[in-house]
SEFI-121427 format. One record per residue (C-alpha): x, y, z; residue number from 0. Coordinates in nm, 3 decimals, always signed. Example, Ala and Ser with C-alpha at 12.3 -4.5 7.8 and 13.67 -1.06 7.14 Angstrom:
SEFI-121427
+---------+---------+---------+-----+
|      c1 |      c2 |      c3 |  nr |
+---------+---------+---------+-----+
|  +1.230 |  -0.450 |  +0.780 |   0 |
|  +1.367 |  -0.106 |  +0.714 |   1 |
+---------+---------+---------+-----+
//
This chain:
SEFI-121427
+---------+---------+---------+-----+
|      c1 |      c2 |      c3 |  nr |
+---------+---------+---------+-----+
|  -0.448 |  +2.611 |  -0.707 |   0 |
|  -0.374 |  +2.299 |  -0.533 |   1 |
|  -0.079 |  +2.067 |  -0.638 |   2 |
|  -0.006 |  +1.710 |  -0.636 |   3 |
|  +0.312 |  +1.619 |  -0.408 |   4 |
|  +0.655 |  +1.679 |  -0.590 |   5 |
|  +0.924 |  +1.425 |  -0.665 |   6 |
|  +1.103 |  +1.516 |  -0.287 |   7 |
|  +0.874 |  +1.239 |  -0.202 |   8 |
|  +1.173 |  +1.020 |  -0.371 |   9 |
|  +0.932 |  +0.824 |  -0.516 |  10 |
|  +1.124 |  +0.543 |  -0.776 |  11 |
|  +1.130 |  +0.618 |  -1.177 |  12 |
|  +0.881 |  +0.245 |  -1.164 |  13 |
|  +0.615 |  +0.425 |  -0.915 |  14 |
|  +0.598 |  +0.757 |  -1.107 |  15 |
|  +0.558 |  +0.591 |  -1.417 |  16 |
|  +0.283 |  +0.368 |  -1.238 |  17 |
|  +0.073 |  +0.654 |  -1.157 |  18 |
|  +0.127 |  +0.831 |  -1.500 |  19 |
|  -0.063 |  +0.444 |  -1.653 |  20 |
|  -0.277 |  +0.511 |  -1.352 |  21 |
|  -0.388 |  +0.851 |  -1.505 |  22 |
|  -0.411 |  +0.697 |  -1.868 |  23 |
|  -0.599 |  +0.449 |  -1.715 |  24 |
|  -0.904 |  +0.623 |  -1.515 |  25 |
|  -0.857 |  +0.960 |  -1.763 |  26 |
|  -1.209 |  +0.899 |  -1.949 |  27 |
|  -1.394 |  +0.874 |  -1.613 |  28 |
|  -1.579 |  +1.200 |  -1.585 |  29 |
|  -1.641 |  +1.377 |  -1.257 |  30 |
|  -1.960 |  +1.356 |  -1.138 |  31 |
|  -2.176 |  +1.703 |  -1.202 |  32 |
|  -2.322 |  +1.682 |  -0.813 |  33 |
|  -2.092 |  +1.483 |  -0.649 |  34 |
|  -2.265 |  +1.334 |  -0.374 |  35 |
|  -2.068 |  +1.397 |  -0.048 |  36 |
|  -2.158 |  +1.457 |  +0.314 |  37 |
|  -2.169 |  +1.821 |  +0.278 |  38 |
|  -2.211 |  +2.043 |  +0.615 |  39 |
|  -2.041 |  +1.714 |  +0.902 |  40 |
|  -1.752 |  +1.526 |  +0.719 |  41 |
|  -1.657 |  +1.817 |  +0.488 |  42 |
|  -1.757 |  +2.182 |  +0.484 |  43 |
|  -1.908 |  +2.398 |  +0.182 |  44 |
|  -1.561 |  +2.536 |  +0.083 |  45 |
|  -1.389 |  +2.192 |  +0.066 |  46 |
|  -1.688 |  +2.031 |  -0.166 |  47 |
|  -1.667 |  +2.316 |  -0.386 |  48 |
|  -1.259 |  +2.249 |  -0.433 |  49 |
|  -1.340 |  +1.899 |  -0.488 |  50 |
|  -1.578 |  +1.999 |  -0.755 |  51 |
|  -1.333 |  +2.252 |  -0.910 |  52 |
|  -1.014 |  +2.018 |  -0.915 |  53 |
|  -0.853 |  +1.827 |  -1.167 |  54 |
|  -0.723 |  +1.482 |  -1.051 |  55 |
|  -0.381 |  +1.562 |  -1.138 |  56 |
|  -0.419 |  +1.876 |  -0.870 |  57 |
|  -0.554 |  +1.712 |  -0.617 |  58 |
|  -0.313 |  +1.777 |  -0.291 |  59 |
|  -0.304 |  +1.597 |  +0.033 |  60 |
|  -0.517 |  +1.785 |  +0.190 |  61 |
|  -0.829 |  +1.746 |  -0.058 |  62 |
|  -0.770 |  +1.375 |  -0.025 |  63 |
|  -0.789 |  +1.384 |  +0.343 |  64 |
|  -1.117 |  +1.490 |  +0.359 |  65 |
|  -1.211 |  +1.283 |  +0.120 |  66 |
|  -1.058 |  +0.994 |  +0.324 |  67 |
|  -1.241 |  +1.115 |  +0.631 |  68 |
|  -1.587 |  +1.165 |  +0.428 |  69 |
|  -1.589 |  +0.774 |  +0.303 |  70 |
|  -1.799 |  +0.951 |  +0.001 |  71 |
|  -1.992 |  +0.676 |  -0.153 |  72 |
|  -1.998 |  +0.773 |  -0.542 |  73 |
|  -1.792 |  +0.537 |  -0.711 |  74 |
|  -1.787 |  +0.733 |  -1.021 |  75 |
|  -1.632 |  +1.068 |  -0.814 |  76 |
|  -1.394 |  +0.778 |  -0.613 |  77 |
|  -1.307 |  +0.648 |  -0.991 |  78 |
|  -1.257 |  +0.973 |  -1.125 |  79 |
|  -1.026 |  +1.063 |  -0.824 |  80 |
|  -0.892 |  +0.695 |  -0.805 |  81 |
|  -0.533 |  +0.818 |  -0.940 |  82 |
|  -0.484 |  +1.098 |  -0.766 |  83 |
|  -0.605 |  +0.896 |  -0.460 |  84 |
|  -0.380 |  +0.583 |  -0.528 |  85 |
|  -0.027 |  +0.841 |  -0.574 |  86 |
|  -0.113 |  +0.964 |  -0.211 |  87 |
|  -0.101 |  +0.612 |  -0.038 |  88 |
|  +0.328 |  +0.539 |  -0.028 |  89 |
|  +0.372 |  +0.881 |  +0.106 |  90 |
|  +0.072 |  +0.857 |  +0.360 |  91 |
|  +0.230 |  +0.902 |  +0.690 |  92 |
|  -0.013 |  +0.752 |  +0.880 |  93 |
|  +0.041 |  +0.393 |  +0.856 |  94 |
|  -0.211 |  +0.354 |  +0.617 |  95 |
|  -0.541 |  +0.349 |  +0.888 |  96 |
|  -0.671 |  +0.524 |  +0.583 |  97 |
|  -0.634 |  +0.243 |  +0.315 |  98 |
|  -0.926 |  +0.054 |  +0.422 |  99 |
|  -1.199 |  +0.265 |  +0.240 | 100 |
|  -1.035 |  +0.239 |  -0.080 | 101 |
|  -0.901 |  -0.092 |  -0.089 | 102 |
|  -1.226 |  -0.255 |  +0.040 | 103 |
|  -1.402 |  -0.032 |  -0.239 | 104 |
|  -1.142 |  -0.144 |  -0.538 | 105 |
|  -1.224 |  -0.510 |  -0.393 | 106 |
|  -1.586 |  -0.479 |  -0.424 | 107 |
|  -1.634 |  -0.288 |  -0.761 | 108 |
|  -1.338 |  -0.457 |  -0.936 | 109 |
|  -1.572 |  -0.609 |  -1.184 | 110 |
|  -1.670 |  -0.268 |  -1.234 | 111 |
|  -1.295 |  -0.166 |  -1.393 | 112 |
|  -1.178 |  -0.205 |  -1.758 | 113 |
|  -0.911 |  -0.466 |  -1.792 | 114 |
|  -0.691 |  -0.100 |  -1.833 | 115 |
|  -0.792 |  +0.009 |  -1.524 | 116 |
|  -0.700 |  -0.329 |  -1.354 | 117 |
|  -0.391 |  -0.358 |  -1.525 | 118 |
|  -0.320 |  +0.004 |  -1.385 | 119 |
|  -0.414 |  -0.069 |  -1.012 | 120 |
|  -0.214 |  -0.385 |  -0.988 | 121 |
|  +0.117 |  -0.228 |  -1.211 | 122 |
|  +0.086 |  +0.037 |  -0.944 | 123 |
|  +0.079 |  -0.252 |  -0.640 | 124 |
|  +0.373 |  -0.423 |  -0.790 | 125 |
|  +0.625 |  -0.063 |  -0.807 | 126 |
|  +0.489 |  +0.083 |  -0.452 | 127 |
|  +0.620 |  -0.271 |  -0.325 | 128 |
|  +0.935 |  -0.278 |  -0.502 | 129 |
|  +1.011 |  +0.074 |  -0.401 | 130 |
|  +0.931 |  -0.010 |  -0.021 | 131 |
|  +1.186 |  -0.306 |  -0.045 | 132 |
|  +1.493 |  -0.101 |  -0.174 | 133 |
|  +1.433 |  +0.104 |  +0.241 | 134 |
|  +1.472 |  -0.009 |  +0.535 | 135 |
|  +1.108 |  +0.003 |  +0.749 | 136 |
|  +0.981 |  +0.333 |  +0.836 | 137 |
|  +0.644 |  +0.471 |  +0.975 | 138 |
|  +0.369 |  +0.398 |  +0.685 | 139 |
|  +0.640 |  +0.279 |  +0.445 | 140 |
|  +0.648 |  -0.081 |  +0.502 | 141 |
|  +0.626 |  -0.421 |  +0.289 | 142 |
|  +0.350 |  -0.554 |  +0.528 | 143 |
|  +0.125 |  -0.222 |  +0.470 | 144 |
|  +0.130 |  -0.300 |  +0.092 | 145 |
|  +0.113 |  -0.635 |  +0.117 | 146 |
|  -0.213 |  -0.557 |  +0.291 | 147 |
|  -0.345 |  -0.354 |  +0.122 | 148 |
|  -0.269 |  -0.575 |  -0.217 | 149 |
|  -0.481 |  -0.843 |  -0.059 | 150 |
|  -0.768 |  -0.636 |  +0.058 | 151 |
|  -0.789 |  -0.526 |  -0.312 | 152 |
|  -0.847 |  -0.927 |  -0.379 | 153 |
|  -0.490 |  -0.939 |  -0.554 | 154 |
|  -0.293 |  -1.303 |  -0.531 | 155 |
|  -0.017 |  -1.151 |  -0.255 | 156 |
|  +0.182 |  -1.466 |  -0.356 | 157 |
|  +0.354 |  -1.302 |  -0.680 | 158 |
|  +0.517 |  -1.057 |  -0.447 | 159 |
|  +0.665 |  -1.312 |  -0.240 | 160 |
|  +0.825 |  -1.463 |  -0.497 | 161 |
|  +0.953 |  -1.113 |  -0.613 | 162 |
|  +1.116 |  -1.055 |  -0.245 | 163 |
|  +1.288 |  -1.332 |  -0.248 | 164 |
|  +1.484 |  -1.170 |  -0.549 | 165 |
|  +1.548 |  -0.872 |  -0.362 | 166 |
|  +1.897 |  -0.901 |  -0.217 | 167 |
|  +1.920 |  -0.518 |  -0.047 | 168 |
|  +1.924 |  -0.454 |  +0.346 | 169 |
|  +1.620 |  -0.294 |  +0.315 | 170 |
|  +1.428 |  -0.622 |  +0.142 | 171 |
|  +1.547 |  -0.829 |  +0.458 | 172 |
|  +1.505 |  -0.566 |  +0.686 | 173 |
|  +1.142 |  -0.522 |  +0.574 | 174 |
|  +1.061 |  -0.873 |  +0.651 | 175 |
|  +1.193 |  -0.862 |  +0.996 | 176 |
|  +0.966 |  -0.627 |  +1.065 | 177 |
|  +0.667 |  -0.830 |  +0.911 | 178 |
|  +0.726 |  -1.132 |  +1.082 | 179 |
|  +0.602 |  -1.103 |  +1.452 | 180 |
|  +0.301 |  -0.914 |  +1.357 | 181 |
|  +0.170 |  -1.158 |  +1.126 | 182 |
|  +0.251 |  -1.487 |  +1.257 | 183 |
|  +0.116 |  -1.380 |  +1.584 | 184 |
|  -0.245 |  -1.260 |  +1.388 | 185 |
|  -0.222 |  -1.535 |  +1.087 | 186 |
|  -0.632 |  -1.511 |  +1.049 | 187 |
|  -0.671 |  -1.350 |  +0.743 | 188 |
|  -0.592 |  -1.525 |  +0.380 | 189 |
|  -0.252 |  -1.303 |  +0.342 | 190 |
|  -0.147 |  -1.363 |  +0.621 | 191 |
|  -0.163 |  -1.726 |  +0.545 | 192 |
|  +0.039 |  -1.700 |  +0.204 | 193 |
|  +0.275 |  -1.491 |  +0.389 | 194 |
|  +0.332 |  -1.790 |  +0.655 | 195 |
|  +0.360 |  -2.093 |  +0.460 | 196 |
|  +0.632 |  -1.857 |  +0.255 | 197 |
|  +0.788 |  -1.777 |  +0.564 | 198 |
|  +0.868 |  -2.137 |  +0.594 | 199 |
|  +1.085 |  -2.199 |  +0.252 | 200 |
|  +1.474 |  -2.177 |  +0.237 | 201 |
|  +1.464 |  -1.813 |  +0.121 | 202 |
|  +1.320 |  -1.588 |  +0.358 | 203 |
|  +1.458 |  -1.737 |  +0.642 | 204 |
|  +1.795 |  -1.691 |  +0.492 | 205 |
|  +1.656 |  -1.326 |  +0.437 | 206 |
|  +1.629 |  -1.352 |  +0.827 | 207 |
|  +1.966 |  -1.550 |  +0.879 | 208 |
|  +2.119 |  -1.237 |  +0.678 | 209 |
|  +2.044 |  -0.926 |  +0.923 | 210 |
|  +2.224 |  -1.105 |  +1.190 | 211 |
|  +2.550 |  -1.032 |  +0.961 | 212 |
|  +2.799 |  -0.732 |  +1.053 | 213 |
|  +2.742 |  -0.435 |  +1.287 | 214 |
|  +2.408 |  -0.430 |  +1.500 | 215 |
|  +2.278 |  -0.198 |  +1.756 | 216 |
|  +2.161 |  -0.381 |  +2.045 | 217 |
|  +1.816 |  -0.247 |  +1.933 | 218 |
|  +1.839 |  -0.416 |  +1.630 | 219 |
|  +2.008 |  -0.739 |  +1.783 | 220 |
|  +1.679 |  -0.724 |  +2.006 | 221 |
|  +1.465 |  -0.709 |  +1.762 | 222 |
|  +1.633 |  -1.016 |  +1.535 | 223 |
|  +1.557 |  -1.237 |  +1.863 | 224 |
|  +1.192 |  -1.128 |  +1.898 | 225 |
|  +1.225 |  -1.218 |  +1.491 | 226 |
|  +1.349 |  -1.581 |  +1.523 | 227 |
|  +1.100 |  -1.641 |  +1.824 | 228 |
|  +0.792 |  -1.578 |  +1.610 | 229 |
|  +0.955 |  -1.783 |  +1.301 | 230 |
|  +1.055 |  -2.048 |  +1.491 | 231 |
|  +0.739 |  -2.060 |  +1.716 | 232 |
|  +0.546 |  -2.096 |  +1.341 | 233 |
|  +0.758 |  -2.350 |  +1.250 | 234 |
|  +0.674 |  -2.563 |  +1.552 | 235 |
|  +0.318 |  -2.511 |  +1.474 | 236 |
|  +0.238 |  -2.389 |  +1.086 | 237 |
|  -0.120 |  -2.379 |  +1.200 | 238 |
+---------+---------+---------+-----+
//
């Protein structure tokens, strides 16, 4: 029997209960009778039949990677899975090249949800961020990923800024130095946008101004440079 990951994930008491609404949420979708899947190239006989077998609630990391891989195209299996699917992002290690085909699919059927089922996917949003701003950046676990991924769902990103700049951890302003260069140098995309203009208000750049206090590495005082190049190179030209 499969299982879901366990709480040495360290998930926050706000995220769990955010996928338990997720699961209230998307509970009356039934699974489809035939899912329709690319049986026999992106996933083998033995994995459709698991899929077809499993509860969302017991779907492991594993199930959801081929599913990932697959890109099935059944939006009633992908809504009856959408939980399960959703818990597995903040503890994806892979940077989140996997968000795309969900995100992009929330975005496009999003009329398609009950005002539940909204209210569940963007509660959920809201907590994986918070949780990612109480750590410092690690692989896959960063504010920029979510932030991301928020927007490719078609979610207003700007709420969240105004949430970070209420954040007063290490980890908050940490999580913005890593943000900065990546977006200011690629500002093409609406998020990125909202996420410059912000950049440019009194708070985050005291967010900034605060990393440079007490004890750095020389790693980390290299990185705060490459930081205030990008910031002040976008405040030369907001463009």
């Amino acid at each position: 029997m499969p299982h879901p990951p366990g709480p040495s994930t360290g998930w926050s008491v706000d995220l769990s209960t955010a996928f338990e609404e997720l699961f209230d949420a998307f509970g009356h979708r039934p699974k489809p009778a035939n899912p329709k899947m690319c049986v026999g190239h992106c996933i083998n006989q033995a994995e459709y039949e698991a899929f077809c077998r499993t509860a969302p609630r017991d779907l492991d990391d594993q199930l959801i990677d081929r599913y990932w891989w697959n890109e099935s195209d059944d939006w009633d299996l992908t809504t009856h899975f959408m939980p399960a699917i959703l818990r597995a992002m903040p503890s994806d290690p892979l940077e989140g090249i996997r968000d795309f085909s969900i995100t992009s699919g929330l975005n496009i059927r999003w009329p398609d949800l009950t005002e539940r089922e909204r209210a569940a996917v963007e509660s959920f949003c809201r907590a994986w961020f918070a949780d990612v701003l109480g750590h410092r950046p690690t692989r896959g676990h960063t504010a920029s990923r979510v932030l991301e991924a928020t927007a490719a769902i078609g979610l207003d990103i700007s709420p969240y800024l105004t949430y970070w700049e209420t954040v007063g951890t290490p980890g908050a302003c940490w999580q913005l130095d890593d943000m900065v260069p990546s977006v200011v140098s690629n500002p093409d995309d609406s998020y990125a946008k909202t996420f410059c203009r912000w950049l440019l208000t009194p708070a985050p750049r005291a967010m900034i101004a605060e990393c440079g206090r007490g004890e750095l590495t020389d790693k980390e005082l290299e990185w705060l440079e490459v930081v205030a190049r990008a910031a002040n190179q976008h405040e030369e030209d907001p463009r």
